[in-house]
C-alpha positions as CSV (number, residue, x, y, z in Angstrom):
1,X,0.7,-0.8,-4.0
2,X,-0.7,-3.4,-6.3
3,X,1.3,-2.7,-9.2
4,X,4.4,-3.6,-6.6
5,X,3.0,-7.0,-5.6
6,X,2.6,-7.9,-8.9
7,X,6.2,-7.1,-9.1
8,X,7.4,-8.7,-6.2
9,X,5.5,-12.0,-5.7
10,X,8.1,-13.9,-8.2
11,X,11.2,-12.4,-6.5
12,X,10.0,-14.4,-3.1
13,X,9.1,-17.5,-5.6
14,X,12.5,-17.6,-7.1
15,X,13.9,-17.7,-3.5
16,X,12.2,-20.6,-3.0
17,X,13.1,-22.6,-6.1
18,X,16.4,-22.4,-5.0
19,X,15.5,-24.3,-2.3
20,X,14.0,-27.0,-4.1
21,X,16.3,-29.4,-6.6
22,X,13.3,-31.0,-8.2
23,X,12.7,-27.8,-9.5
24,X,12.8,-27.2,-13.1
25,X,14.9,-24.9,-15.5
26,X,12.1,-23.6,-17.0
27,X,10.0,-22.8,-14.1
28,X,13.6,-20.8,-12.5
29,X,13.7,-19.3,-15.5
30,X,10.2,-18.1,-15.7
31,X,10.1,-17.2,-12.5
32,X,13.2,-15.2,-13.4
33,X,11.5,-13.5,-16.5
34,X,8.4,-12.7,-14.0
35,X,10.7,-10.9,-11.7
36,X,12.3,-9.1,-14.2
37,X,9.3,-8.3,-16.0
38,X,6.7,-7.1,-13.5
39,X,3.0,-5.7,-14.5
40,X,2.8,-5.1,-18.4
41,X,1.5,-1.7,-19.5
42,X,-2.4,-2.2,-18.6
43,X,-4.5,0.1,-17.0
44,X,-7.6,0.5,-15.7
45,X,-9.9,-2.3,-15.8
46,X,-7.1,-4.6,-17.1
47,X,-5.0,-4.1,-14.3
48,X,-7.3,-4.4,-11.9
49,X,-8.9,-7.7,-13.7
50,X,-4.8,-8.7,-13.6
51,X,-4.3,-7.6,-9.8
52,X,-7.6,-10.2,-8.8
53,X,-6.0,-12.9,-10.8
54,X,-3.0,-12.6,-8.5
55,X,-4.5,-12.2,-5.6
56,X,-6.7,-15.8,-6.2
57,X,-3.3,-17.4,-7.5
58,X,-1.5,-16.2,-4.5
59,X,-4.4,-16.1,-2.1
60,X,-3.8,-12.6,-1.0
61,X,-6.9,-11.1,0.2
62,X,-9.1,-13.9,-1.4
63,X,-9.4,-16.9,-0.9
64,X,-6.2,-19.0,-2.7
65,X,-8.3,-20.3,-5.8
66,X,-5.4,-20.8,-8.8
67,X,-7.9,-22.2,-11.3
68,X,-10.1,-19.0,-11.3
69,X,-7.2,-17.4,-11.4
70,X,-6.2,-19.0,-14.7
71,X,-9.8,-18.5,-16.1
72,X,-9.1,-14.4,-14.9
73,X,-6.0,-14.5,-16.9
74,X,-7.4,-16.3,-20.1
75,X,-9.9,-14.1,-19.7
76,X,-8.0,-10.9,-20.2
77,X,-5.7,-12.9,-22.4
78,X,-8.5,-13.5,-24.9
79,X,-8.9,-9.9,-24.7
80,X,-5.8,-8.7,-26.0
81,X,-3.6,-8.7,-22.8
82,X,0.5,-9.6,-23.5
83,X,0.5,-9.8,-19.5
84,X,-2.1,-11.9,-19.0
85,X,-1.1,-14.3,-21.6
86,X,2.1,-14.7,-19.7
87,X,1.2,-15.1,-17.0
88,X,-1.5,-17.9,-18.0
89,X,2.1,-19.8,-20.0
90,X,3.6,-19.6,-16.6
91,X,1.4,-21.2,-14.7
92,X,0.7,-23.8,-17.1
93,X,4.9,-24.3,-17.8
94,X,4.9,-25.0,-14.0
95,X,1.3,-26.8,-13.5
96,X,0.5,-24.0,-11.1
97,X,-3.8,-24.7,-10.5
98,X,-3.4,-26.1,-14.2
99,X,-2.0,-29.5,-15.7
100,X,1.3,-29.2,-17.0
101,X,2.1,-28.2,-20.6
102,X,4.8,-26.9,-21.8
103,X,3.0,-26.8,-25.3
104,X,0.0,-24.6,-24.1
105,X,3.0,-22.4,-22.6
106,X,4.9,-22.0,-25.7
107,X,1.8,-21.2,-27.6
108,X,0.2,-18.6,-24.8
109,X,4.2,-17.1,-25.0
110,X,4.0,-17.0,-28.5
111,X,0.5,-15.0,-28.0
112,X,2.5,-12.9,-26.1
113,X,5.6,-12.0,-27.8
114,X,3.5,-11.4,-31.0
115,X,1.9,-8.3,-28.5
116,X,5.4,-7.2,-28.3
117,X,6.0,-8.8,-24.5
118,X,9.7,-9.1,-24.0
119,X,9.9,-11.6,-21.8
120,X,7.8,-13.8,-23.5
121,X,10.2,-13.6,-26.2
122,X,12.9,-15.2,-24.3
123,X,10.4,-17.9,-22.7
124,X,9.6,-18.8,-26.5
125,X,12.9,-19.1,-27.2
126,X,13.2,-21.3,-24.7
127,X,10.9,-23.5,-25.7
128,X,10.9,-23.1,-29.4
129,X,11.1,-26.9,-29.7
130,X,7.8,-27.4,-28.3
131,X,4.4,-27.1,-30.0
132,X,1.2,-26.6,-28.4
133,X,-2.5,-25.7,-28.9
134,X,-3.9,-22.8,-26.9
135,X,-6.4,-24.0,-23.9
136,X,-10.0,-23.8,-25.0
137,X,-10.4,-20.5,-22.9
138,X,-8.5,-18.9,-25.5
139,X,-11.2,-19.8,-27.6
140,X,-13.8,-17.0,-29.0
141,X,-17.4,-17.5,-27.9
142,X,-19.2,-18.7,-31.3
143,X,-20.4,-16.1,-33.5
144,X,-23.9,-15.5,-34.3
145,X,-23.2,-16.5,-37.9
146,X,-21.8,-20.1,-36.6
147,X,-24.8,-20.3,-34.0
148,X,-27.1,-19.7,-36.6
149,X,-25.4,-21.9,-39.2
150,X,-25.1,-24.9,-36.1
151,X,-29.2,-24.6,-35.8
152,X,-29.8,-24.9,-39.4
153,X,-27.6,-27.7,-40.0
154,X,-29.3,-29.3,-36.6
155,X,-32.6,-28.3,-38.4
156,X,-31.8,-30.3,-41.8
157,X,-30.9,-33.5,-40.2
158,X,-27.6,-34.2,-41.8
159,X,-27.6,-37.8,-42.7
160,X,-27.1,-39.3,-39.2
161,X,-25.2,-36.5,-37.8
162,X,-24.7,-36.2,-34.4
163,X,-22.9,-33.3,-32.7
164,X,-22.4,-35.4,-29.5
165,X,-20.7,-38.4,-31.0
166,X,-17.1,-38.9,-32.3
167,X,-16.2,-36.0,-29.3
168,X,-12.5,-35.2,-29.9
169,X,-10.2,-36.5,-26.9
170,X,-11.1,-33.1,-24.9
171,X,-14.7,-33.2,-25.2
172,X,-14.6,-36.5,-24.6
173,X,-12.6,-36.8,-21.4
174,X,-15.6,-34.4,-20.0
175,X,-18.5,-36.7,-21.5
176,X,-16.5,-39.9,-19.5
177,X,-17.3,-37.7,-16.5
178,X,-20.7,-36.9,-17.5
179,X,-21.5,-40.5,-18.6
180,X,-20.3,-41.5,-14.9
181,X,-21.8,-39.0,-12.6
182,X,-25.3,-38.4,-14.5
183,X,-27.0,-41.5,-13.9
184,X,-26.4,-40.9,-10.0
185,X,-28.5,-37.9,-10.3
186,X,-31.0,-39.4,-12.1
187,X,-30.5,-37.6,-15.5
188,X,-29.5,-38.9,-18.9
189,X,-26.1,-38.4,-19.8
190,X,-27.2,-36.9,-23.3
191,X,-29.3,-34.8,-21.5
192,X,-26.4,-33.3,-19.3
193,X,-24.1,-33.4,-22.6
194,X,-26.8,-31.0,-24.4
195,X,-26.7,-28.7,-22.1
196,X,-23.2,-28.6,-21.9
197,X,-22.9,-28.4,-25.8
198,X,-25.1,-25.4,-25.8
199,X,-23.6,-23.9,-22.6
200,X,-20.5,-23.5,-22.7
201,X,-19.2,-26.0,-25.7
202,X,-17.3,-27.8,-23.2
203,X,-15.4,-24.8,-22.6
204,X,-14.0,-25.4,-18.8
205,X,-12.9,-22.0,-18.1
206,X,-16.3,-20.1,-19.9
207,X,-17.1,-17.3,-18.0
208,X,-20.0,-14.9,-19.3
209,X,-20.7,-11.2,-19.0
210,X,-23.5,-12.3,-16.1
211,X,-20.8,-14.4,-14.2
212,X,-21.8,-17.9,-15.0
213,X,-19.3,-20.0,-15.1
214,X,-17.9,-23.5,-16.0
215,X,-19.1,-26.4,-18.4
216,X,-22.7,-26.1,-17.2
217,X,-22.7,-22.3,-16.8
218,X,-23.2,-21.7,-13.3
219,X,-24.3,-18.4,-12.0
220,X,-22.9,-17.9,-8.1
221,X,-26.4,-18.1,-6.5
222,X,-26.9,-21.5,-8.2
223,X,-23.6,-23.0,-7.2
224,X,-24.0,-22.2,-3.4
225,X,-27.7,-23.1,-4.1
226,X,-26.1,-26.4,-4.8
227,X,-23.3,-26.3,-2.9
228,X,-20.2,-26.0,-5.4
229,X,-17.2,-24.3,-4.3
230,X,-15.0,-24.2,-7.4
231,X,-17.7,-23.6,-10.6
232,X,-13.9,-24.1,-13.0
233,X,-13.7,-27.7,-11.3
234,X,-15.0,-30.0,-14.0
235,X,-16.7,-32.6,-11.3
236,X,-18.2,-30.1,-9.1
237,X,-19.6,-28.0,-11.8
238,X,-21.1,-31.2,-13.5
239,X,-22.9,-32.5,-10.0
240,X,-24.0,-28.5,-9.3
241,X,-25.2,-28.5,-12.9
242,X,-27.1,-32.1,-12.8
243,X,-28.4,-31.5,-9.0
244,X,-30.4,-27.8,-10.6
245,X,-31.5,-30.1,-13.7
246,X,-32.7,-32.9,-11.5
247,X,-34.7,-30.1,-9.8
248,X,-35.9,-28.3,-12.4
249,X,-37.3,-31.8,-14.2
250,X,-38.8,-32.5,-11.0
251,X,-40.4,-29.0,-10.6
252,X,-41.8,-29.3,-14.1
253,X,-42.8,-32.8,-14.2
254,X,-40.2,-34.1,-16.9
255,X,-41.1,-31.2,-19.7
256,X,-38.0,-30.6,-20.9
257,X,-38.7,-27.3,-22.6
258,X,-40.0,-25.9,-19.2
259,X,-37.0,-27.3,-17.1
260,X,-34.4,-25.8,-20.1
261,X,-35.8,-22.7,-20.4
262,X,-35.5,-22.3,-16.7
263,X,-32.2,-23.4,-16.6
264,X,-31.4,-20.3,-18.9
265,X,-33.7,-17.6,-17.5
266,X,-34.6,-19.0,-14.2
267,X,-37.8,-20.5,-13.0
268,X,-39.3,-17.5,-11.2
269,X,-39.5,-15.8,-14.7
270,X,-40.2,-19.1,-16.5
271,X,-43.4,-19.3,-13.6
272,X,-44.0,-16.0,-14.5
273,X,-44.8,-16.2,-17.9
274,X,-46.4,-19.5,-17.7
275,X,-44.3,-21.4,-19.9
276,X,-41.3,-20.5,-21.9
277,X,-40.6,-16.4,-21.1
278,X,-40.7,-14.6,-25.0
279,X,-36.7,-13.8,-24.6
280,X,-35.3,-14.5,-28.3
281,X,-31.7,-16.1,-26.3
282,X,-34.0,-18.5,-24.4
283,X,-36.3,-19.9,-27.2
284,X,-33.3,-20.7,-29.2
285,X,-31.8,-22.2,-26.1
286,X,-34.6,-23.8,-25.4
287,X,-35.2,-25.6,-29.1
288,X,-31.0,-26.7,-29.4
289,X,-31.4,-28.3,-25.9
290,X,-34.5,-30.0,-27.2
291,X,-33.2,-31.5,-30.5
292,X,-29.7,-32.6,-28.9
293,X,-31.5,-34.4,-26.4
294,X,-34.0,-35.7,-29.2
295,X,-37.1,-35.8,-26.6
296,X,-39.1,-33.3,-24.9
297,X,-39.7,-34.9,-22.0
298,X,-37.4,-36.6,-19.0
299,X,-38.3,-39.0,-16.2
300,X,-38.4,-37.2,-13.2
301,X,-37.9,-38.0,-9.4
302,X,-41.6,-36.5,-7.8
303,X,-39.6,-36.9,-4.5
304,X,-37.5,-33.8,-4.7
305,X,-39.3,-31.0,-5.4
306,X,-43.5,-30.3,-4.9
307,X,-44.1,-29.2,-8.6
308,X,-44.6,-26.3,-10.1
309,X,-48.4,-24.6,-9.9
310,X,-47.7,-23.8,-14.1
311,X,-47.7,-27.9,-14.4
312,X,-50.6,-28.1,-11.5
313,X,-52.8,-26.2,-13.5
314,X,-51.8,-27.9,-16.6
315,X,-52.6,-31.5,-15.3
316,X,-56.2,-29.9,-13.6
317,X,-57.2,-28.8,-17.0
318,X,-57.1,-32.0,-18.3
């Protein structure tokens, strides 16, 4: 039954187009090559990971949500999935949950046809005048040879170099927000940018194996902790990323290395152990926050939170 609405959905689109005059050639045509095309040979997981995209970007059965959808497809895109890919150039040829880009289509059709997707080839030949780059999603998470090189070359101190300057336009469209929202919380915008940086590399769409998601890596609990709706939405993830840091610097008194290493590991286990936990992945998180921001401590708002008995204890044995 779900391979059929994956099939049908674009037959009851193109219906509609006809409808509509402002409607472009490409998007009839895409919708054209989606009808024709249906689901592409996946199975198991992938199909099912392809059915859920649907059914967010058509809210059937979930709740309509077409930018998680697009962070489903990319997701299975980045895998290795012809579908997927086209799908994800669809919605961005028609702005569907995504801005429109006819460049980021041609190059996720291009993905596409490469896998052998037929239908892609014709959308690529449709647009084989236009150039695009991929969206960031498509992106591979850094490996640990590039993390390691990164903290070495934070380590040295190359002459003046800062990771969180000269942003190109992308990065730096997110810092703009950042830089705006962060004082209203209370936190520094490097701050906010570090953990951002070290998150997710101002990845919008990162998703990771334990469901965090977004710029500022939200698990689920934490964004309805904090009240975000859409983690892939780039202000609400910010404010539900800035209102847990504001929290945790409050809860820890301004020590940065306590409030980051909670921010990674949580601060049950952070209170647990007393200080930072002995995970290998949250000591190095802990230490590229730290130097990015280039302090270890914050200024802190004692009004939201009663601090933690780990920083009670601290300030006693003084």
């Amino acid at each position: 039954m779900r391979r059929s609405s994956l099939t049908l959905r674009p037959l009851v689109e193109l219906r509609c187009a006809r409808a509509r005059p402002h409607f472009t050639a490409i998007g009839a045509a895409l919708l054209l090559a989606l009808a024709a095309s249906g689901a592409a040979a996946a199975s198991g997981a992938d199909n099912e990971q392809l059915a859920r995209a649907q059914s967010y970007e058509y809210g059937e059965g979930l709740p309509k949500d077409q930018l998680l959808a697009a962070a489903l497809y990319c997701e299975a895109a980045r895998a290795g999935n012809s579908e997927a890919a086209f799908r994800l150039g669809w919605m961005y040829a028609n702005g569907r949950g995504v801005a429109h880009d006819d460049g980021t289509a041609s190059a996720l059709f291009g993905v596409a046809a490469r896998q052998g997707h037929v239908h892609a080839r014709v959308m690529l030949e449709r647009l084989k005048d236009l150039h695009g780059a991929l969206p960031d999603c498509m992106r591979p998470p850094p490996s640990r040879r590039e993390v390691l090189e990164l903290a070495e070359s934070e380590a040295d101190g190359e002459a003046g170099w800062d990771p969180l300057a000269d942003l190109p336009p992308h990065k730096q469209k997110i810092a703009d927000i950042v830089n705006r929202i962060a004082p209203r919380y209370g936190i520094d915008p490097r701050l906010a940018l570090a953990v951002i940086a070290v998150e997710s590399d101002f990845n919008v769409f990162a998703r990771s194996v334990k469901d965090a998601r977004g710029l500022m890596q939200l698990v689920p609990e934490t964004a309805t902790r904090f009240n975000v709706r859409n983690s892939f939405d780039v202000s609400e993830n910010v404010r539900g990323g800035l209102s847990y840091l504001r929290w945790l610097l409050a809860y820890y008194k301004g020590h940065l290395a306590l409030a980051a290493a909670a921010y990674n590991a949580g601060e049950g286990t952070v209170d647990r152990y007393r200080g930072v936990p002995p995970y290998r992945e949250t000591r190095e998180y802990v230490r590229r926050v730290v130097r990015l921001f280039r302090s270890e401590r914050h200024p802190f708002d004692p009004r939201v939170v009663d601090p933690s008995s780990i920083v009670k204890a601290a300030d006693q044995a003084r």
